[in-house]
N, C-alpha and C positions, 0 to 999 in steps of 0.2 A: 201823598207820595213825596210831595217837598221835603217832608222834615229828613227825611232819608237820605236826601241827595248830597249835605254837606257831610255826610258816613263817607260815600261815595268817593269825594272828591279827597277826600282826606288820606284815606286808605291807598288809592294810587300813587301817593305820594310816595307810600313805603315799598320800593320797588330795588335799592341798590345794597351791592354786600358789600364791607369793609374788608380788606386784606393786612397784613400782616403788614406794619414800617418799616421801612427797609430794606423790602425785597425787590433787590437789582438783579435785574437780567442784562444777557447782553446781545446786538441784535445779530445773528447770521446772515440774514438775506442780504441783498444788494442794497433795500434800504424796506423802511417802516411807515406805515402812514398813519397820522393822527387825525383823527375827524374830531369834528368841532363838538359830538355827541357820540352816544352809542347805539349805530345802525350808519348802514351805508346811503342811507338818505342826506345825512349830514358830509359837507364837503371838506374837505382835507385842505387842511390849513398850514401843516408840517410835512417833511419826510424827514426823519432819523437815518442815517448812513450806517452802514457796516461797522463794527466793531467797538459802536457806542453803548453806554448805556442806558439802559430806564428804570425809570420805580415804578413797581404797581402799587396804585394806589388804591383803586376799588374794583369790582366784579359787578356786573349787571347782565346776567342771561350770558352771552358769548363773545360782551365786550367785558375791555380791561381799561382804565383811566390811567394815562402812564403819566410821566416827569419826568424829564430829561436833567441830563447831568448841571445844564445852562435855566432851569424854573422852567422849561414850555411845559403846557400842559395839552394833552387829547385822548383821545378814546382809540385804539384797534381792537383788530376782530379776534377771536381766538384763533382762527387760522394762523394768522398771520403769528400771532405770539409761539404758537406751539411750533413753530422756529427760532426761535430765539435760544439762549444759550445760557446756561445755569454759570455758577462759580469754577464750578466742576467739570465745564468745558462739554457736557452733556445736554441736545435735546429737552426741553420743558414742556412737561407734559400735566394738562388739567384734567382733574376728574370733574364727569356728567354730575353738576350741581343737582342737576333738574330731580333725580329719580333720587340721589343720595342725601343733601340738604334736608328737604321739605320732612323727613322722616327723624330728623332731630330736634324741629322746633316745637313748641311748647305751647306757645300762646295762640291762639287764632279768633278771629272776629271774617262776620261774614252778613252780608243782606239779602234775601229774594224777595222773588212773588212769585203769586200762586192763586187759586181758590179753595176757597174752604163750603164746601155744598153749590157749588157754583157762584160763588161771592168772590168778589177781589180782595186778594189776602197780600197784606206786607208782613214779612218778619226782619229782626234781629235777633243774631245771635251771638253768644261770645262762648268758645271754649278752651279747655285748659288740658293738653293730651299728659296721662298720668305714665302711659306705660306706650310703648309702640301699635298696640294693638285695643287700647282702652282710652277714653275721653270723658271728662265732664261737661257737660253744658247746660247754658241757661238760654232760654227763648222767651223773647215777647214777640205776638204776633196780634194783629188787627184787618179786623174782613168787618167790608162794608156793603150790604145790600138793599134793595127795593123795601125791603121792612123793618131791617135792625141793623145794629154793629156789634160784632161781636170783637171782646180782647180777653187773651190770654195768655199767662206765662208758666214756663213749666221748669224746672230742672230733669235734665237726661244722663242718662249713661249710656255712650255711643260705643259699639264694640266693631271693630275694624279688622277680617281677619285675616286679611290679605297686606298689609301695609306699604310690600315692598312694591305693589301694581301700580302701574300710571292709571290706570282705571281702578278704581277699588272700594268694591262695595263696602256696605257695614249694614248696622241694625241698631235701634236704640229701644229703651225702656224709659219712659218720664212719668212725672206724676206737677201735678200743678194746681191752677185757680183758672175757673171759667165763670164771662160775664158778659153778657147777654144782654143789650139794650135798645128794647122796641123803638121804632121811632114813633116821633108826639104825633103824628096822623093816626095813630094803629088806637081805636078805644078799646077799652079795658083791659089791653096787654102790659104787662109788668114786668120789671127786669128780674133776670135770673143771676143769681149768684152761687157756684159750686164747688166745690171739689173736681175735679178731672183725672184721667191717667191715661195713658198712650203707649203706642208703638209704634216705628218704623222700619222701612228699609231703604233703604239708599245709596250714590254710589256718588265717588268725589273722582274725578278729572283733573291730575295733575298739569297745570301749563306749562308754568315755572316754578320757581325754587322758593318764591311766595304767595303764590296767585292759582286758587284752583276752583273749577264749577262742581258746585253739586245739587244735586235732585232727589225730593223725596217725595213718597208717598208716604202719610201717616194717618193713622187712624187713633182720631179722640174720641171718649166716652169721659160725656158727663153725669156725675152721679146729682139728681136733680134732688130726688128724696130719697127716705128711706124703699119705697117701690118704685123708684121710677128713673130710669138712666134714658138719656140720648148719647146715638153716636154719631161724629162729623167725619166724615172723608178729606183730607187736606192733599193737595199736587203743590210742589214749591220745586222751582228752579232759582237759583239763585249763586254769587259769587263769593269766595272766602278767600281770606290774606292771612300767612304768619307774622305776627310781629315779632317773635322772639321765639 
């Protein structure tokens, strides 16, 4: 599980959005608060006055990193912003990153666990969404048990047919390599090397605008010989990030 963890750490990292340079608002209210982060955890270190202005500088979930007209820098909440005041002397108004964003990114990477026949199963995965409603992906996954380990990777095509749902199932089709290896206590057992192919179904949990859970059920069939297939039941919960 360790070697997973530095995926982990990494991937949180990519949590904030870039906004456009330039764009000044100006504030309505009586005044503005900048916290030292984004969340109301973090303590207000500024207040901006009426009739100043600010730059957005980045988006993160519901906060905004502003700069003032003097270099200060902080973070407010959208509330507070969707008070402010365009060039145009009109209300600023954000659209729901959450349900609208995630439906344009391209890239994603993601890790769970699970079991595979009752064994502890880690995957990774990485995929590349071609169309709104169509994905490619590639998985390596590793289950270790009381007898063997098994690892496997597969190439998928995930089909999504709901896209626009915060909840949103799918289903996929893959085909890959499976390998099977007894452990050195087990005599006369030998490792298996095969061909595989699969299916799924499953459903991804939008959070935010990069960050969503998903869960599968899959069913692998390994072709062992010319007469002889096994199939493995896999459960996987697990997390995923867009990066672009």
């Amino acid at each position: 599980m360790a070697r997973y963890c530095w995926l982990a750490a990494v991937l949180w990292l990519v949590s904030a959005s870039a906004v456009a340079d330039d764009n000044w608002v100006q504030v309505a209210d009586p005044y503005l608060e900048l916290h030292t982060g984004p969340g109301r955890g973090y303590p207000v270190t500024y207040v901006v006055e009426r009739g100043k202005q600010v730059d957005i500088l980045m988006r993160s979930t519901d906060w905004f990193k502003l700069r003032t007209d003097d270099g200060r820098t902080g973070w407010a909440s959208r509330f507070q912003m969707e008070s402010t005041l365009t060039e145009a002397g009109v209300p600023l108004k954000f659209r729901d990153t959450l349900l609208d964003d995630y439906r344009k990114r391209r890239f994603e990477v993601g890790f769970a666990g699970g079991t595979l026949e009752g064994d502890a199963l880690m995957l990774v995965r990485a995929g590349y969404r071609v169309t709104e409603n169509l994905m490619g992906e590639i998985t390596y996954g590793e289950s270790s048990g009381d007898y063997s380990t098994t690892r496997g990777y597969y190439v998928a095509v995930v089909s999504q047919p709901f896209p626009e749902w915060r909840i949103s199932p799918f289903f996929s089709l893959g085909i890959g390599k499976f390998h099977n290896i007894p452990n050195a206590t087990l005599v006369g057992a030998s490792e298996t090397k095969s061909n595989m192919a699969n299916a799924a179904i499953g459903v991804n949990m939008y959070v935010t605008r990069r960050f969503f859970v998903r869960g599968d059920y899959r069913r692998h069939v390994a072709f062992i010989d010319e007469n002889r297939t096994r199939a493995y039941n896999e459960f996987s919960l697990g997390v995923g990030f867009f990066l672009f």
